[in-house]
N, C-alpha and C positions, 0 to 999 in steps of 0.2 A: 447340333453343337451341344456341347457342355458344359453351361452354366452353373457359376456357384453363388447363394446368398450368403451371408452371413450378417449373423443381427448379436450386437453385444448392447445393454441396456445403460454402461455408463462410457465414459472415454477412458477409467480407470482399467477398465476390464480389457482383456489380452484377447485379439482374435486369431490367433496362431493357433489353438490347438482345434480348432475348425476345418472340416475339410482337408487337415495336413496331411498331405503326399496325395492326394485329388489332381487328375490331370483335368485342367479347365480350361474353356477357351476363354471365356469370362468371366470378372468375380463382383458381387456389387455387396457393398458393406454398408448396413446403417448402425448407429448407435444409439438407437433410442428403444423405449420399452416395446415390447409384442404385442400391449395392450388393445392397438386395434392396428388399420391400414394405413393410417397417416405417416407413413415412411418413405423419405424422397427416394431411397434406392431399391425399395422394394417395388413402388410404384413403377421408376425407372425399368428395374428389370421385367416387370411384367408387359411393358408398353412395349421392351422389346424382343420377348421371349418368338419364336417364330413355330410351327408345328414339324413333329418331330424333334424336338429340342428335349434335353433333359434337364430337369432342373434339381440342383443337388444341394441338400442341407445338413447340417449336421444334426438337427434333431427339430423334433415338430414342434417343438416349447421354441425354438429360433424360427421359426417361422410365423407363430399367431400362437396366444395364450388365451385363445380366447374362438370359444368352440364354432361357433356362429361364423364368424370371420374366416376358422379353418374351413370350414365348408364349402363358405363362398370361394377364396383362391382356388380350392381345391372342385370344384364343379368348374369355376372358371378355365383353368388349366386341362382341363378334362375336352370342353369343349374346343377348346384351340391344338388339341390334341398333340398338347405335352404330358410326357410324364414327371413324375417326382420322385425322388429317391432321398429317404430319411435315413442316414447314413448309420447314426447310434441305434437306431430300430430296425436294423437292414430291410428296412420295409419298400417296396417300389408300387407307387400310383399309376397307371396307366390309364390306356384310352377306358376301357371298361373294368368300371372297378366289381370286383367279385363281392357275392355277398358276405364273405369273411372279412375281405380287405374294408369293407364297408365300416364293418364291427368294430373291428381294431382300430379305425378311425377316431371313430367317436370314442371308441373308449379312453384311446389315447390323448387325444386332445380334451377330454374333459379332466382329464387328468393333470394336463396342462394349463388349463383353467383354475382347476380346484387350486392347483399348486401357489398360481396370481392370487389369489384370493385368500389362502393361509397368510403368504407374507405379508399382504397389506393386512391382516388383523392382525400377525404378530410388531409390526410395524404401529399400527393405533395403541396395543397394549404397553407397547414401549412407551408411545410417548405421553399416555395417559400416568404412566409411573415415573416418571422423569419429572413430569410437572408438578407431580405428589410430592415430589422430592424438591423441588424449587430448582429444579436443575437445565431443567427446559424454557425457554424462553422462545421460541417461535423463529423468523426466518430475522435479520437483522430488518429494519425500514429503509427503504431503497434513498428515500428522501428526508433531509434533516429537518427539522422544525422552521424553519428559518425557506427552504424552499419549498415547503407545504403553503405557507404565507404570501410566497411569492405565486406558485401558481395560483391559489386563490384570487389574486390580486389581479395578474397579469386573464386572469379568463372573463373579465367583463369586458374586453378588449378585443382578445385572440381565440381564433376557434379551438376546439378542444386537440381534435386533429394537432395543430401547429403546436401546443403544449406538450405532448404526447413526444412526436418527435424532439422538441428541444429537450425533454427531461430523458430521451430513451427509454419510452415508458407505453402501455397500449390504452389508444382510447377508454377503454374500460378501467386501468388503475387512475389516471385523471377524473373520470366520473365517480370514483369512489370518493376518491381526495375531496373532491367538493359536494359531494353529500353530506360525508361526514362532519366538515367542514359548515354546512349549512343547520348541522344538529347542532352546534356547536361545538364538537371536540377537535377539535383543531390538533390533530395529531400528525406523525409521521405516518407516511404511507408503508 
């Protein structure tokens, strides 16, 4: 069969021009970063990738930005004996990779790497000058002063857990809450 991933990193971002005009029997779409494996349809497709199967991408930065991780898919895929086909690099993986194909791997994907790794510095640069600028002020506080007091209040009572759910919030940002809270600043989270 002829499976296709496709990975876009926001919901803004358009995955039409991926794989366009690709005959697939399959197609599994996440939106989230390449950063590592944690991806429901990436994992999806791999649980159900079968031997003999092709698996088709648009390019090897949509499949894993991150050299290590390409490895692993790609030795994994190897052994269930799929190939892969990076469609912007007309590059094809198979069962036995050559020692060119090899080369061009790693080159490629550290390349892929390096590239993750430019954008989050040019991304710290920005907002280290944003805040020079008085222009950045961080992510809004999910909870108002007023319900910071109340979970505090309510957690000698209820387990964290149970806080967590009521506020739509994870165990760990309620642990923050009442640390902080116990240093005394009594801020929004």
């Amino acid at each position: 069969m002829d499976i296709g991933y496709i990975r876009v990193s926001s919901l803004e971002q358009n995955t039409h021009r991926q794989l366009e005009g690709v005959r697939l029997d399959r197609v599994y779409v996440d939106t989230v970063s390449g950063k590592n494996m944690q991806r429901p349809q990436l994992q999806k497709c791999l649980s159900e990738l079968q031997r003999g199967d092709m698996l088709h991408v648009h390019s090897i930065d949509r499949l894993s930005r991150n050299l290590n991780d390409m490895l692993i898919l790609l030795t994994y895929l190897q052994e269930i004996e799929v190939s892969v086909y990076f469609h912007k690099e007309r590059l094809i993986f198979s069962k036995q990779f050559t020692p060119f194909e090899t080369l061009h791997l790693h080159i490629m994907a550290a390349v892929a790497q390096f590239e993750r790794t430019m954008i989050r510095e040019r991304q710290r640069e920005g907002i280290a000058i944003a805040k020079a600028l008085g222009k950045y002020k961080g992510r809004k506080p999910r909870l108002s002063a007023e319900q910071v007091r109340e979970v505090v209040q309510r957690s000698a009572a209820e387990p964290v857990r149970h806080l967590a759910k009521a506020y739509g919030m994870s165990r760990q940002s309620i642990y923050r809450i009442l640390s902080t809270a116990k240093r005394g600043g009594m801020k929004a989270e």
